[in-house]
C-alpha positions as CSV (number, residue, x, y, z in Angstrom):
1,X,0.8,-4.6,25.6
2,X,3.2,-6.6,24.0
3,X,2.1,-9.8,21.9
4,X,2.4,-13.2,24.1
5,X,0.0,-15.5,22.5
6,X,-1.0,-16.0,19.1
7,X,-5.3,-15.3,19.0
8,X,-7.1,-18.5,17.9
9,X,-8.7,-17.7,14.5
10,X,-10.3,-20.4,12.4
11,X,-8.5,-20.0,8.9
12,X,-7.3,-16.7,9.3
13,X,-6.8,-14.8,6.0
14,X,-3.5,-13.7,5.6
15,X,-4.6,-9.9,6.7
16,X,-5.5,-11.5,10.0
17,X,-2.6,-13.6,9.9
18,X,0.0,-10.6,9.8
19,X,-1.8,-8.3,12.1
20,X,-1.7,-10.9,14.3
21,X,1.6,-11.1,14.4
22,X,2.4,-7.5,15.6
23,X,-0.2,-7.5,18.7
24,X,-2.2,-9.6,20.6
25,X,-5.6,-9.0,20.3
26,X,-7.0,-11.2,23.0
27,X,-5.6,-9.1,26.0
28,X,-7.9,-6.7,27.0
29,X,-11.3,-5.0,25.5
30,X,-11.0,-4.1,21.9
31,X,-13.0,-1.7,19.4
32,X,-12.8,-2.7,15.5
33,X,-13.2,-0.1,13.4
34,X,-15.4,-0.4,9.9
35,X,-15.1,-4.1,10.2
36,X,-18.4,-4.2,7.2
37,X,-18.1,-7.9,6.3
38,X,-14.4,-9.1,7.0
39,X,-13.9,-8.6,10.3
40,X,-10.0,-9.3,11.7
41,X,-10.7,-10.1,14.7
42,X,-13.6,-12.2,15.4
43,X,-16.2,-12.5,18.6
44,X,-15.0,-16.0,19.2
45,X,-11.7,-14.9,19.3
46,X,-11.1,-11.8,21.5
47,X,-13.5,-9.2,23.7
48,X,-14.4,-7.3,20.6
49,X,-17.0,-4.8,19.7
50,X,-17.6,-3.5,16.0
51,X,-18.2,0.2,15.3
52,X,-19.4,0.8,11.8
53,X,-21.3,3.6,9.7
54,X,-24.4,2.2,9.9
55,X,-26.2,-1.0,11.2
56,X,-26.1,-4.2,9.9
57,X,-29.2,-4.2,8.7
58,X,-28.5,-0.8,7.0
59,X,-24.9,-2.0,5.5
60,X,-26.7,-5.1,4.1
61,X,-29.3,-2.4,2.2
62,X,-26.9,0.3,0.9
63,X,-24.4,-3.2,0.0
64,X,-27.2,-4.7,-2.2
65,X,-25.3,-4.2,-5.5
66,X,-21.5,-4.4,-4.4
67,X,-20.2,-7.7,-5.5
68,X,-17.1,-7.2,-3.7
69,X,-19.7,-7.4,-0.4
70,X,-21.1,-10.9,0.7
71,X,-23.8,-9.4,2.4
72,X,-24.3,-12.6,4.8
73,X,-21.4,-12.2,6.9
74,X,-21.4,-8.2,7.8
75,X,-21.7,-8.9,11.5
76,X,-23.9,-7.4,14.8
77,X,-22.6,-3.9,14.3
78,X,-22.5,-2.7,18.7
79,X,-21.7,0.8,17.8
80,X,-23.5,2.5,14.6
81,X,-22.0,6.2,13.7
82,X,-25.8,7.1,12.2
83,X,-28.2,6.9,15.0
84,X,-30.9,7.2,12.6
85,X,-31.1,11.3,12.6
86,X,-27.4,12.4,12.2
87,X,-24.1,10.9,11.7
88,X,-21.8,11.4,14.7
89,X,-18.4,11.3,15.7
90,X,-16.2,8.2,16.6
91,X,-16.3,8.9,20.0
92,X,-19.7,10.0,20.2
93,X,-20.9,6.4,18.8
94,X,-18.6,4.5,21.1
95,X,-19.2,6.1,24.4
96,X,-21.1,3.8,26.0
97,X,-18.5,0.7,25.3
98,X,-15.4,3.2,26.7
99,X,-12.7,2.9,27.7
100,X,-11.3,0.5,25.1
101,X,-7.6,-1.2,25.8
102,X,-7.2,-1.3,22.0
103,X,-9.0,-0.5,18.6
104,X,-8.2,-1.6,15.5
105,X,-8.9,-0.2,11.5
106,X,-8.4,-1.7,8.3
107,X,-7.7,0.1,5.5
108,X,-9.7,3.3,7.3
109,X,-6.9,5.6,8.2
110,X,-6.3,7.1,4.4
111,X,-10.3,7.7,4.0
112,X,-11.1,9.7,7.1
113,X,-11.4,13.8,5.7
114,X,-9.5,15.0,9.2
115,X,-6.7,12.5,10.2
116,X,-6.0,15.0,13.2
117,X,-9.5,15.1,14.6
118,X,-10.1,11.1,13.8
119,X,-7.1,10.2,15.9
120,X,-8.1,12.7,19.0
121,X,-11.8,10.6,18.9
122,X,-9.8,7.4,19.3
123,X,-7.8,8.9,21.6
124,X,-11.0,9.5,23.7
125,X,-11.9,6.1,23.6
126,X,-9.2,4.3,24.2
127,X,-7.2,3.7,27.8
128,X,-4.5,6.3,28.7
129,X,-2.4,3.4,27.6
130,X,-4.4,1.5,24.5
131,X,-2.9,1.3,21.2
132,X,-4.2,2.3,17.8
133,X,-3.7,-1.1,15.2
134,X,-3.8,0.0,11.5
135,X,-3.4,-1.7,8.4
136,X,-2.9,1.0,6.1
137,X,-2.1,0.6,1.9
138,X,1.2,1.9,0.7
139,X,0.7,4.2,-2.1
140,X,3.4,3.5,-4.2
141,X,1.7,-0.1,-4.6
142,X,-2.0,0.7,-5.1
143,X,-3.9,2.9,-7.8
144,X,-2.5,5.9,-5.9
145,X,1.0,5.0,-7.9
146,X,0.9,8.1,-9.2
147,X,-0.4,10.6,-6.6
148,X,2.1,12.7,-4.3
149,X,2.4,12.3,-1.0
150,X,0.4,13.9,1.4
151,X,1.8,17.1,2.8
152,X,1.6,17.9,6.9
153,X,-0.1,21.4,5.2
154,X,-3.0,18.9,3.9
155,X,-3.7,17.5,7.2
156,X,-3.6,20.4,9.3
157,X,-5.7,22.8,6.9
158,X,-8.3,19.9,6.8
159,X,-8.3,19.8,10.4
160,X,-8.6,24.1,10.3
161,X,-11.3,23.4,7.7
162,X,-13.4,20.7,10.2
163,X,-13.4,18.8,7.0
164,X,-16.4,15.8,7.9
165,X,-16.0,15.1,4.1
166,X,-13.8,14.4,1.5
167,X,-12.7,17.8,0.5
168,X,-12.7,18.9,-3.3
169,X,-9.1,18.0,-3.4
170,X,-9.5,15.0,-2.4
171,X,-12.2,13.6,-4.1
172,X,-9.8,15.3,-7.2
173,X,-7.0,13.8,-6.4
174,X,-8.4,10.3,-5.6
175,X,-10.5,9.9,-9.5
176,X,-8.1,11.5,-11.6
177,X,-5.0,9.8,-10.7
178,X,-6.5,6.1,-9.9
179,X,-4.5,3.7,-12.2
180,X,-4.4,0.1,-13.0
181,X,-1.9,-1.8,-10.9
182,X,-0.4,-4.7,-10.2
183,X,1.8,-4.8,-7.0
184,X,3.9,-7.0,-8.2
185,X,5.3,-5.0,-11.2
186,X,5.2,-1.9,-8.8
187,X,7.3,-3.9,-6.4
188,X,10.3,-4.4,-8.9
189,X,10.0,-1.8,-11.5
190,X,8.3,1.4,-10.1
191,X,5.4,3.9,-10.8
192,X,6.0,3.9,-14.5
193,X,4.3,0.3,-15.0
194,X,1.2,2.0,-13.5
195,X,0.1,3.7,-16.8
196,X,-4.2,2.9,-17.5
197,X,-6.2,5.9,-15.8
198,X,-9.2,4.0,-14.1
199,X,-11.5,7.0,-14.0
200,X,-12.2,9.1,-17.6
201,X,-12.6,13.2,-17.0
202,X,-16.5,13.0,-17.3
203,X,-16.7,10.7,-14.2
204,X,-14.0,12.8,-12.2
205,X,-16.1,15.8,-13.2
206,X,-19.4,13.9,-11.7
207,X,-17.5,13.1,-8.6
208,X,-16.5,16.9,-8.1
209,X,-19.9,18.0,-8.0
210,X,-21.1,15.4,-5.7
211,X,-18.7,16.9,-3.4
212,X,-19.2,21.1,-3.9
213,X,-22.9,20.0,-2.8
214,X,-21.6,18.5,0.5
215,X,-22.0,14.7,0.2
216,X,-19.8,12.4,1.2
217,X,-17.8,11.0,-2.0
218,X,-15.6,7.8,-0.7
219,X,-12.3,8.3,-1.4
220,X,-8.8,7.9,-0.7
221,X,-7.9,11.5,0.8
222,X,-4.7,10.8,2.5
223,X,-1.7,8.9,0.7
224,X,1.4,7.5,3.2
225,X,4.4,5.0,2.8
226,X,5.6,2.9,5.3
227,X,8.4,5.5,5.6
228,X,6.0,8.5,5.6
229,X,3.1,7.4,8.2
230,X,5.9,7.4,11.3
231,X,7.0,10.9,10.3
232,X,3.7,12.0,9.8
233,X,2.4,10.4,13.3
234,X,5.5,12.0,15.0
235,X,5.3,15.3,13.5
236,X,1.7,16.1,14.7
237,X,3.2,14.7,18.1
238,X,5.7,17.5,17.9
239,X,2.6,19.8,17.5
240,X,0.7,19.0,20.2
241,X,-2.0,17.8,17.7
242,X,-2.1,14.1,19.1
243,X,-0.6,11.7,21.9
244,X,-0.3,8.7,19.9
245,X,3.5,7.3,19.0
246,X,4.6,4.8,16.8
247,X,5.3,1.7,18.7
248,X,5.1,-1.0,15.8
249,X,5.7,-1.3,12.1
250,X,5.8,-3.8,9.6
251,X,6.9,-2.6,6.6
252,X,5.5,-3.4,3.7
253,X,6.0,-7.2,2.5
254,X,7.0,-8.1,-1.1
255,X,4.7,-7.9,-3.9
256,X,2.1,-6.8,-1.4
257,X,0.2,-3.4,-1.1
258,X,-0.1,-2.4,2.8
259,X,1.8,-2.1,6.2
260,X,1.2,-2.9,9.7
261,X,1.7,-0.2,12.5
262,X,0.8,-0.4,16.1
263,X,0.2,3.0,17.9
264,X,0.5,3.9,21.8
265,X,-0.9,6.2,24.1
266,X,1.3,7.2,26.8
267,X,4.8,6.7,25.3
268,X,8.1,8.1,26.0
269,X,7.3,11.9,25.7
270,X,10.9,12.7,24.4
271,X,9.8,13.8,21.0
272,X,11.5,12.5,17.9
273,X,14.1,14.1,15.8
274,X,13.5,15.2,12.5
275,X,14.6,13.7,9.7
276,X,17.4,14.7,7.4
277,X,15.4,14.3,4.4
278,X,11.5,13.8,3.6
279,X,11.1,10.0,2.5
280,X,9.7,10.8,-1.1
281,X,13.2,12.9,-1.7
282,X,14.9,9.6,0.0
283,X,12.8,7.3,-2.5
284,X,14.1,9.7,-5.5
285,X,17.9,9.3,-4.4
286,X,17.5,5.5,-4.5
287,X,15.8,5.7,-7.8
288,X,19.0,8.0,-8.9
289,X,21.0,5.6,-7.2
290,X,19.6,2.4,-9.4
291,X,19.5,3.9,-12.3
292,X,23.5,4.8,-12.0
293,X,23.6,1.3,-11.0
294,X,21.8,-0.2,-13.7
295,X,23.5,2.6,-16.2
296,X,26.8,0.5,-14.9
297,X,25.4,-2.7,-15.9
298,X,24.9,-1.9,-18.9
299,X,28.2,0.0,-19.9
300,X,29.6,-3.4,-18.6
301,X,27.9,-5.5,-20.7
302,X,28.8,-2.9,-23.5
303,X,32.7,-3.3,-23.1
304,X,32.1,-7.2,-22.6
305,X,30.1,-7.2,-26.5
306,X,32.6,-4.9,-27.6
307,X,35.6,-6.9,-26.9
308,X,33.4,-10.6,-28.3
309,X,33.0,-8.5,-31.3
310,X,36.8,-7.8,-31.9
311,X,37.1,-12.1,-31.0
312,X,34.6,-12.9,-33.3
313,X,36.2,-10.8,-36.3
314,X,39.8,-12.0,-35.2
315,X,38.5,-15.7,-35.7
316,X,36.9,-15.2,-38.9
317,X,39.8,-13.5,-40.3
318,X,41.5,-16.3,-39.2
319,X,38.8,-18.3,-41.0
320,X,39.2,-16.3,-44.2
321,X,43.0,-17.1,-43.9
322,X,42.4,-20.7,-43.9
323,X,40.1,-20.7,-46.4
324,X,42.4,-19.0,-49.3
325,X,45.4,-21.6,-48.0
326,X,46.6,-24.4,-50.4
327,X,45.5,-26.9,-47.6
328,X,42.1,-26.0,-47.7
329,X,41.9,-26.0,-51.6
330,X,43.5,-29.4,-51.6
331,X,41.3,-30.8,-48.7
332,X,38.2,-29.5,-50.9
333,X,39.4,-30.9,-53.7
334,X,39.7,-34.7,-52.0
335,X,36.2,-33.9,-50.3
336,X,34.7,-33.8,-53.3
337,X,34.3,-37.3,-54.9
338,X,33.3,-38.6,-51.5
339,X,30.5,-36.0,-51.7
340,X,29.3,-37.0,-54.9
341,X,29.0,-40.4,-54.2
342,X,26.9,-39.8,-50.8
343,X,24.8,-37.5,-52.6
344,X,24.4,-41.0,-55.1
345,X,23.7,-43.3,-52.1
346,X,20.8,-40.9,-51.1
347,X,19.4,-41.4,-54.5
């Protein structure tokens, strides 16, 4: 379903902008995922249902207090996950809208406890060939900075687990690494500029026991890179764990946080190769690899200092010379009266 026309969105923010650019939303019946009250892709614009935790009436109670919420525009919700006795699955909510040609999630994919088990209940949604759209934050520019990348292990003993929450280590993980960011400086100088812990150990330690009593603590429990999310996608292809493929990416832009990946059903099913090395070891080369570079630089600029030094002590020996020669002595000598009588003009 390749992208032909650009979908007519009044003002689009510049989420909608570049998601818009890697698919084309108005073909066929699509299914937004936690759209709460920014929406990418609006009624108006394409067939599009929303599927949410709750109603709208109950997002616009438990949002009463969240300023980052304006409560006013969370949207019709078609498919609520809590039918008012239980919360169930994905797929179990959506049924009666299925098959969908695409579905779409913003910023959902690194919160979901079983990434394994969230993309089979898409999969049963979807049309044997609809595609996935995600918009997905880049850890290395977001308060994850200084969290490690998520393992293939994590995912697969979550999905072993049936994890339907965050699990300890998540919730963990998520508080007592947050920092203070700003993309920017991440962009051009790395982790390190990450430094301010948002979350003290008292509030990690409240968070924890929220989640050994079973509720559901929000939180990011999955960290990727634009480099990391393909091999991840292909590497629960390779066993048997999901059908989707990476179709799409846009890395991540500069200075900003998230990338852009469009999945698809029904794709070649020659499997991908392995990589020669895990991106994070790749990330640590090129860090090795600028620091040598930036090591150069500076061993440059050494030898150019070095060598002005030696000029500037050649020339003021050659000063000091001057200085101590009878034609400097007699030039200060035949400066002097016309001095003096300056110095008497000033007066």
């Amino acid at each position: 379903m390749a992208k032909d026309s650009r979908m007519s969105i009044p003002t689009p923010t510049p989420r909608a902008s570049r998601v818009n650019e890697i698919f084309d939303f108005s073909a066929g019946r699509g299914l937004e995922i936690g759209p709460l009250h920014k929406p990418l892709v609006p009624r108006d614009a394409a067939d599009v249902a929303y599927l949410d935790l709750y109603d709208r009436d109950r997002l616009y109670e438990t949002n009463d207090d969240n300023p980052n919420v304006t409560r006013e525009a969370i949207p019709e919700i078609d498919f609520p996950m809590w039918d008012g006795t239980r919360m169930r699955t994905l797929d179990e909510a959506a049924a009666g809208g299925a098959p969908f040609d695409w579905a779409l999630a913003s910023h959902v994919v690194e919160h979901v406890p079983d990434l394994v088990a969230w993309l089979g209940q898409i999969e049963a949604v979807t049309a044997p060939d609809g595609a996935l759209v995600l918009v997905v934050p880049d850890r290395r520019y977001t308060f994850d900075a200084h969290r490690p990348p998520t393992t293939i292990g994590q995912i697969l003993q979550a999905h072993e687990d049936g994890d339907i929450v965050p699990s300890v280590r998540a919730v963990y993980d998520h508080h007592r690494t947050a920092v203070s960011h700003d993309p920017k400086r991440l962009h051009h100088r790395g982790p390190s500029e990450a430094e301010t812990c948002i979350h003290d150990l008292g509030y990690t330690r409240s968070q924890l026991e929220r989640a050994r009593r079973g509720e559901y603590v929000d939180s990011h429990v999955w960290t990727y890179t634009d480099r990391s999310f393909p091999e991840i996608i292909a590497e629960l292809r390779r066993l048997g764990l999901t059908d989707w493929s990476v179709e799409t990416l846009l890395p991540v832009p500069g200075n900003d946080i998230e990338f852009y990946v469009v999945l698809r059903r029904g794709l070649s099913p020659e499997l991908p190769e392995m990589p020669g090395l895990p991106d994070w070891v790749e990330q640590g080369i090129e860090l090795q690899e600028e620091v040598a570079r930036l090591r150069e630089v500076v061993e440059d600029q050494r030898r150019r200092l070095k060598a002005q030094r030696k000029q500037l002590g050649g020339q003021r020996a050659e000063i000091d010379d001057l200085r101590g020669s009878k034609r400097w002595k007699l030039a200060t000598a035949l400066a002097a009266p016309l001095d003096r009588w300056r110095e008497r003009r000033k007066e």
